[in-house]
C-alpha positions in Angstrom: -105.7 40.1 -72.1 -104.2 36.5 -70.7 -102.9 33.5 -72.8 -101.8 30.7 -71.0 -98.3 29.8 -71.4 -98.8 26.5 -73.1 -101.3 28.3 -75.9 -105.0 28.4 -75.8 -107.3 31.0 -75.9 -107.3 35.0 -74.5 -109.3 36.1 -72.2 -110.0 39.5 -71.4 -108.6 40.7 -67.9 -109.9 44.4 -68.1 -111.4 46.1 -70.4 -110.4 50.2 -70.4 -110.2 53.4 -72.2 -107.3 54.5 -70.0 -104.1 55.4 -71.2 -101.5 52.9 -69.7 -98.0 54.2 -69.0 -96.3 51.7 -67.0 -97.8 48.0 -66.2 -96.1 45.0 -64.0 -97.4 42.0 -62.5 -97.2 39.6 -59.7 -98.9 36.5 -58.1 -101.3 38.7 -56.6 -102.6 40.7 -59.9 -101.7 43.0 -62.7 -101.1 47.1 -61.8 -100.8 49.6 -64.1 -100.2 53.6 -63.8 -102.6 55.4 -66.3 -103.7 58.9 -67.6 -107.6 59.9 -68.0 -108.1 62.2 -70.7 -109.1 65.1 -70.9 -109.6 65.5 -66.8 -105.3 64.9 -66.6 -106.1 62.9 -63.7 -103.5 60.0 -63.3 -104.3 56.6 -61.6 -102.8 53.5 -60.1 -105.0 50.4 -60.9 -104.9 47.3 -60.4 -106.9 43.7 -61.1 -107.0 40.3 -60.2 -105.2 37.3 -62.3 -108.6 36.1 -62.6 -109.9 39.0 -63.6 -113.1 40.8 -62.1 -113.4 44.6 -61.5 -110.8 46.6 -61.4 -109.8 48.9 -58.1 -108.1 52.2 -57.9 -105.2 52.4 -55.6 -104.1 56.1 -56.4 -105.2 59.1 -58.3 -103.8 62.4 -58.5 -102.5 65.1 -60.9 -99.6 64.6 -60.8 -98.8 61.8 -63.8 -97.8 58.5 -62.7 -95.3 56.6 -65.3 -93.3 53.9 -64.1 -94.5 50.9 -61.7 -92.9 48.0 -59.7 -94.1 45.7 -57.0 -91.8 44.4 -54.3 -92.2 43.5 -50.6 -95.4 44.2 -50.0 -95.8 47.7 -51.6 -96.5 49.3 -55.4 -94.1 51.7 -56.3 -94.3 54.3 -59.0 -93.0 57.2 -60.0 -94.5 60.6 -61.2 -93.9 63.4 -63.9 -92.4 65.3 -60.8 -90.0 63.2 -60.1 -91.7 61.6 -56.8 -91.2 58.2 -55.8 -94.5 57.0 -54.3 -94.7 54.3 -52.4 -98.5 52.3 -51.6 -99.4 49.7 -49.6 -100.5 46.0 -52.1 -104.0 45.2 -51.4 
């Protein structure tokens, strides 16, 4: 959901059944790391400020938690341990 700043009313950005771990946002769009159940498949997403369909930019096994966006790139990180690194739409 969205609110502007000064008050007024929500809108809906996305509308999901995923399980959000980690979420973070910029000028470009909100991202998000999520877990599908019961497939254990993990995904970085991500949607427009405006919002509008949402677009996969990752998906793997391996759970993705925590999320940042800086210079260009999303970063997360996984159950593992990994630091992934993606290129921002």
């Amino acid at each position: 959901m969205k609110t502007p700043v000064a008050g007024g009313k929500s809108s809906e950005l996305v509308i999901s059944v995923d399980s959000v771990s980690g979420m973070v946002l910029d000028s470009g769009g909100v991202y998000w790391t999520t877990q599908l159940y019961p497939s254990n498949t993990s995904t970085v997403r991500t949607v427009s400020l405006d919002g509008g369909a949402p677009s996969t930019l990752w998906s793997g096994t391996d759970s993705a938690q925590a999320i940042a966006v800086a210079s260009g790139a999303v970063y997360f990180t996984t159950s593992s341990g990994a630091l992934m690194k993606i290129a921002r739409p």
